[in-house]
Backbone bond lengths (Angstrom), bond angles and torsions (degrees), N, CA, C in turn:
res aa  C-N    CA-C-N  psi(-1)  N-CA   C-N-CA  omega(-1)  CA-C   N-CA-C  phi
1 X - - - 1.460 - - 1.516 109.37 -
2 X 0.944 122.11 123.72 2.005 138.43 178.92 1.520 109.84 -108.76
3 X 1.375 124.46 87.37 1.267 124.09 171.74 1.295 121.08 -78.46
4 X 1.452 114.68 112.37 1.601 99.78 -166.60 1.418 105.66 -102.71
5 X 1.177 126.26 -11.32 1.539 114.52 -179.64 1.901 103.68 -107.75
6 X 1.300 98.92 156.15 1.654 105.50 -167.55 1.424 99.15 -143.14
7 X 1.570 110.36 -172.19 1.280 126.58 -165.11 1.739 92.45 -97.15
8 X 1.158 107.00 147.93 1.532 111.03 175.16 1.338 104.74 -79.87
9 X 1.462 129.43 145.69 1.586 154.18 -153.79 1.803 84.55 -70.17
10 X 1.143 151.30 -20.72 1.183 145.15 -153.94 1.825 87.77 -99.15
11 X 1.471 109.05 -59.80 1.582 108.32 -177.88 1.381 118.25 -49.28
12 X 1.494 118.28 -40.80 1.402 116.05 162.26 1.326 140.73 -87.81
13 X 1.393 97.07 -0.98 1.550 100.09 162.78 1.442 119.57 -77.20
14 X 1.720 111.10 -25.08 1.529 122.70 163.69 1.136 120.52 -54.27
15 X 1.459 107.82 -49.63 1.257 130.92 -161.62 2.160 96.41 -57.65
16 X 1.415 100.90 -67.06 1.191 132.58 -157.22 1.662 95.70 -47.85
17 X 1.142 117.95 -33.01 1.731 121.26 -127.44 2.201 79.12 -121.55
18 X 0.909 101.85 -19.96 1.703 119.67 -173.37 1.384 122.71 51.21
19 X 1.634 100.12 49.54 1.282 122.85 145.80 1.598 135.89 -80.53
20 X 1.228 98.20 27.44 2.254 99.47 -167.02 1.615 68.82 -112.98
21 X 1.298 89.43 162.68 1.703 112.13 177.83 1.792 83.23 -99.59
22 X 1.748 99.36 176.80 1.906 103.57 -179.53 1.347 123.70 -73.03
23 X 1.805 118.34 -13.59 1.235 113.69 -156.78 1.608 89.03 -82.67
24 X 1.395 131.72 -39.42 1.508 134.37 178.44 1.416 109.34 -82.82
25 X 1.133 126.47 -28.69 1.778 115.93 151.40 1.050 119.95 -47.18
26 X 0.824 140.08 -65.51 2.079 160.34 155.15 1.456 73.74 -12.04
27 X 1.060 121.30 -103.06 1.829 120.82 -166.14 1.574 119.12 -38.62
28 X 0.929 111.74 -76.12 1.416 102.64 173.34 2.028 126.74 -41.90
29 X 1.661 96.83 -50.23 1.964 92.86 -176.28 2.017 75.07 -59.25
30 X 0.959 139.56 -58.18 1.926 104.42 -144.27 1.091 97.65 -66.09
31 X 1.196 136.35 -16.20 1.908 116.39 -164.94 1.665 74.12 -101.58
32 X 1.167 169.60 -58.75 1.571 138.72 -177.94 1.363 118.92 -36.96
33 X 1.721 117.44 -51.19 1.322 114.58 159.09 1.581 127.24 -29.34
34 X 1.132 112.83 -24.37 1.367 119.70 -175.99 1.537 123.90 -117.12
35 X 1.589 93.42 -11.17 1.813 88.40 -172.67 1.709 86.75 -139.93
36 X 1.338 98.93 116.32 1.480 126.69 173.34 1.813 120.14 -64.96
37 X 1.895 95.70 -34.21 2.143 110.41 -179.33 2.245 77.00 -66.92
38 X 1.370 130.90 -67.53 1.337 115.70 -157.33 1.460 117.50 -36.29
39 X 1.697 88.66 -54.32 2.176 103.34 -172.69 1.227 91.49 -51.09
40 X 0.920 125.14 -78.08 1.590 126.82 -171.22 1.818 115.40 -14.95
41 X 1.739 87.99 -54.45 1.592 95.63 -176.48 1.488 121.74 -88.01
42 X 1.500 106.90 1.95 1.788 108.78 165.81 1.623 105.38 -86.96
43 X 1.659 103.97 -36.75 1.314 114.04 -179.28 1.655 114.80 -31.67
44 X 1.223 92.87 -40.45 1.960 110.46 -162.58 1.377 85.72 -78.28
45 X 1.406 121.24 -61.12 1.283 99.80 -154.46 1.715 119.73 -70.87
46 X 1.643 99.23 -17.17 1.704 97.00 172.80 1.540 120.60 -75.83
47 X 1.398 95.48 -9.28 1.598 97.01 -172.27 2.178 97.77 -87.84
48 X 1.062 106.68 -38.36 1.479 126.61 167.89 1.369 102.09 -34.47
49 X 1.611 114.85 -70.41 1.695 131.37 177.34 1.513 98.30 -39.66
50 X 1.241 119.46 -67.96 1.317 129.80 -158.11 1.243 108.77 -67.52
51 X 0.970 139.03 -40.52 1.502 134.96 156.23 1.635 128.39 -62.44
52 X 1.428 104.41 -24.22 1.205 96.62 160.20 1.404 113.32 -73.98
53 X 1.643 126.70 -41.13 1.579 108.15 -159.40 1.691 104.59 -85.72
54 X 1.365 136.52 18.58 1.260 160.36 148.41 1.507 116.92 -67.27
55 X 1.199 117.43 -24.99 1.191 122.21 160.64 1.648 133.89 -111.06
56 X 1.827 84.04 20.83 1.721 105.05 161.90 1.515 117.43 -95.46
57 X 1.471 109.94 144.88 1.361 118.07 -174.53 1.817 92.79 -68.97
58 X 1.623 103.45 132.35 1.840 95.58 172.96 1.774 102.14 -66.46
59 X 1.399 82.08 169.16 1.589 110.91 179.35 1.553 107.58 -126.70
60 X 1.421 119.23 145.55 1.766 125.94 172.29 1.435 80.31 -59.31
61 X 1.499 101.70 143.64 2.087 124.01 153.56 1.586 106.58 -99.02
62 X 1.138 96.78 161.20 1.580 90.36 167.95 1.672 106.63 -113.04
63 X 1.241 97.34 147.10 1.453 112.54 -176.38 2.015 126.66 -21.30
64 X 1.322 98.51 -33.84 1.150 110.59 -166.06 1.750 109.31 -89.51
65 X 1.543 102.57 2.61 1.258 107.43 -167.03 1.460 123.13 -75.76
66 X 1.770 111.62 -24.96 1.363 116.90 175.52 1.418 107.60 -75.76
67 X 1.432 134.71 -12.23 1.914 118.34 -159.78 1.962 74.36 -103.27
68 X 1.537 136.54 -12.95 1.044 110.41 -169.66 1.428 106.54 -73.25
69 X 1.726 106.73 -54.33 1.438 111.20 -176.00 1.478 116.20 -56.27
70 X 1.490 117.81 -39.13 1.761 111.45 173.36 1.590 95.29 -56.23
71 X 1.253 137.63 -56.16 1.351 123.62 -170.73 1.492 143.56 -54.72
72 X 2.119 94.61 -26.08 1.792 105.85 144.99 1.220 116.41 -79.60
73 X 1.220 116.76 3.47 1.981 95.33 -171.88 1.569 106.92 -107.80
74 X 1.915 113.03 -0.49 1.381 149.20 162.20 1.474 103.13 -67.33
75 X 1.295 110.55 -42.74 1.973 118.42 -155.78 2.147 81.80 -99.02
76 X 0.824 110.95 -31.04 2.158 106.30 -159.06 1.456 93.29 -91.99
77 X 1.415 125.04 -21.78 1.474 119.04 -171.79 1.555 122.96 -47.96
78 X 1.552 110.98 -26.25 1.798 117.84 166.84 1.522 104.53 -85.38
79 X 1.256 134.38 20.33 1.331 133.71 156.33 1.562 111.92 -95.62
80 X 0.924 123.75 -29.77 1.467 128.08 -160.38 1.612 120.01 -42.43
81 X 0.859 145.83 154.28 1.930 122.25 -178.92 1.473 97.27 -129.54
82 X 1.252 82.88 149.58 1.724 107.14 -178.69 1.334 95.18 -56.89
83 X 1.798 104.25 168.87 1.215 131.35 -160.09 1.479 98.41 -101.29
84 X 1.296 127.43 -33.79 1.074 144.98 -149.93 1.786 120.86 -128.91
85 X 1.560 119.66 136.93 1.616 81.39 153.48 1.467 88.00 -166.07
86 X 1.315 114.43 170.66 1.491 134.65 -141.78 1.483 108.64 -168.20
87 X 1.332 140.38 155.04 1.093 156.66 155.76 1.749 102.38 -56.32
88 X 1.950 121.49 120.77 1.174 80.11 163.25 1.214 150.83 -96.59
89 X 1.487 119.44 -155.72 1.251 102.70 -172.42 1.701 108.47 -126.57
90 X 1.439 118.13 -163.53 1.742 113.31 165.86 1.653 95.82 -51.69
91 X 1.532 116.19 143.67 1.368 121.19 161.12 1.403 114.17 91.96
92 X 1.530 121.33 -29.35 1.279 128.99 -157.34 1.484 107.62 -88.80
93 X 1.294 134.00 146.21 1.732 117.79 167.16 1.581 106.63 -74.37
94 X 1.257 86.38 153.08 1.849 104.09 167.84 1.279 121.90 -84.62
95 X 1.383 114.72 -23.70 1.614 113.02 169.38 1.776 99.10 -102.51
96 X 1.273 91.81 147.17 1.419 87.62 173.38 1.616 108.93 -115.87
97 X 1.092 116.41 -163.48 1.752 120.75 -159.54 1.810 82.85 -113.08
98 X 1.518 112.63 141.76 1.833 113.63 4.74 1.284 119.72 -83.75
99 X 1.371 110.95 -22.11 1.739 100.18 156.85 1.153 146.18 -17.49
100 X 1.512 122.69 -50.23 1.217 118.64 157.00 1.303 134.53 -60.07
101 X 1.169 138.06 -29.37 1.343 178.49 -149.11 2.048 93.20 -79.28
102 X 1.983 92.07 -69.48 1.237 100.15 -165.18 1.982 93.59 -75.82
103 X 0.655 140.69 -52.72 1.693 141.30 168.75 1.052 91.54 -40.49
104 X 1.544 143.25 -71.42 1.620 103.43 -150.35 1.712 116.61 130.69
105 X 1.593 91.24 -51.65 1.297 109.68 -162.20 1.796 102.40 -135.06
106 X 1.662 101.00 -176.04 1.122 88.73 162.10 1.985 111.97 -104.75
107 X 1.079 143.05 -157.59 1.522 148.91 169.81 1.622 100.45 -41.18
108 X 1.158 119.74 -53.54 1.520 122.04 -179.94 1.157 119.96 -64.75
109 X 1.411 132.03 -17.89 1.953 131.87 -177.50 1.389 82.46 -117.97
110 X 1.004 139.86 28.97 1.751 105.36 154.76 1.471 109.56 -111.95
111 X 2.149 87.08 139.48 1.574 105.11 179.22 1.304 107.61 -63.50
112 X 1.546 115.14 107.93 1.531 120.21 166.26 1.276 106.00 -66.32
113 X 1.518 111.37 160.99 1.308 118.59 173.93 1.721 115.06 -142.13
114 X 1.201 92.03 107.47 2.014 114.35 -160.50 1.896 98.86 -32.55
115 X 0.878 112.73 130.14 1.770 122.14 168.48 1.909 113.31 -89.32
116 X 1.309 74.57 -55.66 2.014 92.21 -178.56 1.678 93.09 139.68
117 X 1.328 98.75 -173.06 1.461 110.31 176.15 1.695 110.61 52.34
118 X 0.918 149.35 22.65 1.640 149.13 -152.43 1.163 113.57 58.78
119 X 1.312 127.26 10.25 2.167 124.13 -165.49 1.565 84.62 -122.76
120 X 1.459 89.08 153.75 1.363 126.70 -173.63 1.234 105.61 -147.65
121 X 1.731 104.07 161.82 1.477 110.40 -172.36 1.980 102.77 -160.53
122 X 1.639 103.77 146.96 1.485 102.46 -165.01 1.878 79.08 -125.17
123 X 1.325 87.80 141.26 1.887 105.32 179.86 1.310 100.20 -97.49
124 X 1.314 119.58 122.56 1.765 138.38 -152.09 1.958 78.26 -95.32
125 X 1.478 121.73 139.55 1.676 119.15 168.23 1.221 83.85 -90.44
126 X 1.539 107.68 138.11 1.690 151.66 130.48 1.527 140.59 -96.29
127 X 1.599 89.78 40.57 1.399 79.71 -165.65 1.791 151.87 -28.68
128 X 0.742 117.76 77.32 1.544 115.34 -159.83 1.477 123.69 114.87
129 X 1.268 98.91 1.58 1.889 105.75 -178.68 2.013 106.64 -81.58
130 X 1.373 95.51 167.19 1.144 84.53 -163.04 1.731 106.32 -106.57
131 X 1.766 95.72 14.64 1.686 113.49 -167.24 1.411 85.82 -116.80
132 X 1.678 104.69 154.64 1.654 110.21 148.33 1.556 128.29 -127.07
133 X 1.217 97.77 140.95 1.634 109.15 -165.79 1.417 95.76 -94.15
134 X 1.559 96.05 160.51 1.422 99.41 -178.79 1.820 108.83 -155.78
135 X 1.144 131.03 149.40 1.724 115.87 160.45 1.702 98.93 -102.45
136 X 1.095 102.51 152.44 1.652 112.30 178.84 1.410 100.66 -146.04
137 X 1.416 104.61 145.84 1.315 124.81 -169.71 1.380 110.15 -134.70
138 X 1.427 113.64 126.47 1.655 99.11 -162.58 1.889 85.52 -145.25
139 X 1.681 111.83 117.77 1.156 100.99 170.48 1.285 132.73 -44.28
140 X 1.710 119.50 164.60 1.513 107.85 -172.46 2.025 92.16 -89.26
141 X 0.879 88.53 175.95 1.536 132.96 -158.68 1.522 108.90 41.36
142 X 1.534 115.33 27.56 1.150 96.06 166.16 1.668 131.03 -122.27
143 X 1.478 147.92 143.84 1.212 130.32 -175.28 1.422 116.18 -75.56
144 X 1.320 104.71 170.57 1.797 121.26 169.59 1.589 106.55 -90.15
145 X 1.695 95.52 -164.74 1.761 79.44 -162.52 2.314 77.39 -102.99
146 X 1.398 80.54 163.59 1.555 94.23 -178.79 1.611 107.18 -63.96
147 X 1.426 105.47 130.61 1.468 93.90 165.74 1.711 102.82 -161.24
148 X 1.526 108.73 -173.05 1.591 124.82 -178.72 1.361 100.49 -111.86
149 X 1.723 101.37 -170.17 1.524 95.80 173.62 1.698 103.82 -144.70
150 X 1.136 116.58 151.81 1.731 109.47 173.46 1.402 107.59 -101.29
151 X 1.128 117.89 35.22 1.654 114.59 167.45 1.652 99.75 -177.00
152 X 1.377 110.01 -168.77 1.271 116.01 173.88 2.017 119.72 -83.25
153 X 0.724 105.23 132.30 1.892 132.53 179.86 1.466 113.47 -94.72
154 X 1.211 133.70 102.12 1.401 130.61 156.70 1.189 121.75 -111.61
155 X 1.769 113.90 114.68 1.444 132.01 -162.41 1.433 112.91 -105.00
156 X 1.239 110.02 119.51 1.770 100.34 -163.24 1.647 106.29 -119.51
157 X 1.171 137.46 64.76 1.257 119.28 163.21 1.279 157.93 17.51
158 X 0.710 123.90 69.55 1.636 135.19 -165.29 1.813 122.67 -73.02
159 X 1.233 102.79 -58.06 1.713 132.55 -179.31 0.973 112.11 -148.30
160 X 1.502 114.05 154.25 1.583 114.77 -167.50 1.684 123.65 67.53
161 X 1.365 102.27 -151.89 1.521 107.53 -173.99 1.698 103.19 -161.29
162 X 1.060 133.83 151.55 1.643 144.95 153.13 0.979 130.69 -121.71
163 X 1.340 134.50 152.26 1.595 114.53 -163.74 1.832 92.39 -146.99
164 X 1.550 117.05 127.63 1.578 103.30 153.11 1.149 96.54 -136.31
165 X 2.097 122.33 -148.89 1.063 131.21 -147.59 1.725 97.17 -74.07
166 X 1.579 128.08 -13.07 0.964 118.95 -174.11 1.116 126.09 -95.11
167 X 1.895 126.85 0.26 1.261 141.93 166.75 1.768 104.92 136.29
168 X 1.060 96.23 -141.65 1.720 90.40 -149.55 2.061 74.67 -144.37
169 X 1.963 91.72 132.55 1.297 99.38 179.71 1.997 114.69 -120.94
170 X 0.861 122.34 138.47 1.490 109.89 -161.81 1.974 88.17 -120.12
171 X 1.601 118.46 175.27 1.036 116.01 176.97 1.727 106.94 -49.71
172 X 1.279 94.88 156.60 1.364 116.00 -166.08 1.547 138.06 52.76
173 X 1.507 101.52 4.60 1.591 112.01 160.94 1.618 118.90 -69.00
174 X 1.249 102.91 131.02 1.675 99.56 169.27 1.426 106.92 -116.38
175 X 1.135 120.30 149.52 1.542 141.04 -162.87 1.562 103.17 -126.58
176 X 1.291 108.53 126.09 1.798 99.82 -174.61 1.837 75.90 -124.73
177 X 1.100 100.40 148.48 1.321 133.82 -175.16 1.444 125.23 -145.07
178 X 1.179 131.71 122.93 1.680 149.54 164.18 1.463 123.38 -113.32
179 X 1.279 109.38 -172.93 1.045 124.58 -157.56 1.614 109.71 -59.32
180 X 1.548 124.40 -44.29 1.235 153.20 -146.46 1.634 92.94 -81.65
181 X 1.577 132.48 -14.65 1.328 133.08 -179.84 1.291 111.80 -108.34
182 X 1.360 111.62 145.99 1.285 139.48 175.30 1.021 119.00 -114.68
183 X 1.270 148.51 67.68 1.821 138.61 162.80 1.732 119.02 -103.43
184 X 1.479 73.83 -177.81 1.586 105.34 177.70 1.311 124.98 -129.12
185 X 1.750 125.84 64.24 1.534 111.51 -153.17 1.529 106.73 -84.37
186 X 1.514 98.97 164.48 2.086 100.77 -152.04 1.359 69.37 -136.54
187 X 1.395 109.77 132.99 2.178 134.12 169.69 1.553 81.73 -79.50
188 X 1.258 98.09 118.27 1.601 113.14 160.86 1.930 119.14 -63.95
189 X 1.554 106.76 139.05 1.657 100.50 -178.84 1.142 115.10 -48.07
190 X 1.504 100.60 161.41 1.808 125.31 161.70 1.442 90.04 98.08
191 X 1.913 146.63 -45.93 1.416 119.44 -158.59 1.739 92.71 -146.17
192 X 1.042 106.69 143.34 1.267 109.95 161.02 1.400 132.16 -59.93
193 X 1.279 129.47 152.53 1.499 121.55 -144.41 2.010 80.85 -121.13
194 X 1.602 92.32 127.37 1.497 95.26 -176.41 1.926 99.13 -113.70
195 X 1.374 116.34 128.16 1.380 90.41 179.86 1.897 102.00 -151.73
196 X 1.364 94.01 145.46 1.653 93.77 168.33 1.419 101.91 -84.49
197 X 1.529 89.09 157.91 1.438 87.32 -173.20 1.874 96.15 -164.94
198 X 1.798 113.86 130.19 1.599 111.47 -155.39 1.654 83.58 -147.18
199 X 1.604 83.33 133.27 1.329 106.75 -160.86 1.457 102.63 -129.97
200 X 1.552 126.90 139.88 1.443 140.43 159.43 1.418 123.95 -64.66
201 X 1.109 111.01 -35.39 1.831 123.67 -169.27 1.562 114.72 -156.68
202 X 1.027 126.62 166.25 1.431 120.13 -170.85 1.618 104.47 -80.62
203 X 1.313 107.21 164.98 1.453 115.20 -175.85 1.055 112.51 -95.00
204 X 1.780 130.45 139.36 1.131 152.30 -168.76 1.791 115.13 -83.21
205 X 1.249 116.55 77.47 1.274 119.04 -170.70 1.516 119.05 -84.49
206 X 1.477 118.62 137.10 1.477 113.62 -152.89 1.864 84.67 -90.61
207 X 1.507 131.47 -39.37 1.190 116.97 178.62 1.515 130.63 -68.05
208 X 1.285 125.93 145.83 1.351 146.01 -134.33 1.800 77.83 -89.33
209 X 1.559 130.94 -66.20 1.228 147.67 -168.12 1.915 100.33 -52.58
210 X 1.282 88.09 -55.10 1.660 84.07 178.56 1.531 124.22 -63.12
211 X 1.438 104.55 -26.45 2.057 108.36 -171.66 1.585 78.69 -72.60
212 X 1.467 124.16 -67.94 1.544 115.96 -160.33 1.339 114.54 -45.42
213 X 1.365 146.81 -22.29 1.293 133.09 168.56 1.102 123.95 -101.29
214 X 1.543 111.70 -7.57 1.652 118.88 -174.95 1.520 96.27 -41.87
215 X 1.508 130.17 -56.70 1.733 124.03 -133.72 1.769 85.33 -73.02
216 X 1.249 128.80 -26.81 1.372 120.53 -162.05 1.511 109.00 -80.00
217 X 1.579 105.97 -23.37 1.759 108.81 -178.73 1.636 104.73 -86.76
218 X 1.464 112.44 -23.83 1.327 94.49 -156.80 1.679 137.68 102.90
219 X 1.186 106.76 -29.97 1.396 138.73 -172.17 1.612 106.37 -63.78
């Protein structure tokens, strides 16, 4: 597997430094799960962190300070990223953790929820986040409806492939997207295109049919 598109050095410096809130963690740890050049490049930057706060004068803690940090590292434990990652195979899941984790299931037990056109989509819980995650499933050779976005979009690949004016994404590509884009991505033939996909604000759809049902999907 050759992932050629990645998270821009700004997303993982968030990521790295553990400033992203979970709904854009969720996106980013699964495409680390899968791309070993990223780990590598959060690696640096946590080791970066860590050497900087090594060259802080210590401070007294107060007592209560160790059951706090065991108690985030209790709450971050469905963030954690695999050690490993691979194309899968017979036997193997298609989502990997923490993704799977937050689904439930693996690609095969999740309650889809009909879009139109043959695509479907399952609403990932966030409780309290201020992003929404989603898996979407959009048969192959067919497109979505054209639209923009009012915030930033990170599209992470799972199965299959999609392709618009900005190139062609296969599992484990992530696609960061804003306001400034306009497409139409089309699931390339032979497999259906399975993808997470975490969004700030709802999407700006240029069709008349699509704005009228958006409020009922959510989307």
């Amino acid at each position: 597997m050759s992932i050629a598109h990645h998270p821009s050095d700004a997303l993982l410096l968030d990521y790295g430094s553990g400033a992203m809130s979970e709904g854009w963690s969720l996106a980013i740890a699964t495409h680390l799960a899968l791309c070993p050049v990223c780990r590598a490049r959060v690696a640096g930057v946590e080791a970066v962190g860590g050497s900087l706060l090594d060259m802080l004068a210590p401070t007294p803690l107060a007592s209560s300070t160790l059951d706090a940090v065991l108690g985030r590292l209790d709450e971050d434990a469905a963030l954690d990223v695999a050690s490993t990652a691979s194309a899968p195979a017979a036997g193997r899941p298609l989502l990997p953790e923490p993704l799977r984790s937050y689904v439930g299931s693996d690609a095969d037990g999740v309650p889809w929820q009909r879009l139109g056109r043959g695509a479907y989509q399952y609403l990932i819980p966030l409780p309290g986040s201020q992003v929404s995650a989603r898996l979407l499933r959009i048969p192959a050779g067919r497109p979505v409806s054209e639209h923009g976005h009012r915030g930033l979009e990170l599209t992470m690949v799972l199965c299959g492939a999609f392709s618009d004016v900005t190139g062609t994404y296969a599992r484990g590509d992530l696609q960061e997207a804003d306001g400034d884009l306009l497409h139409q991505p089309h699931a390339v033939d032979g497999e259906d295109c399975v993808c997470l996909a975490v969004t700030e604000a709802p999407l700006r759809f240029t069709s008349l049919a699509a704005r009228m049902v958006q409020p009922f999907l959510g989307i």
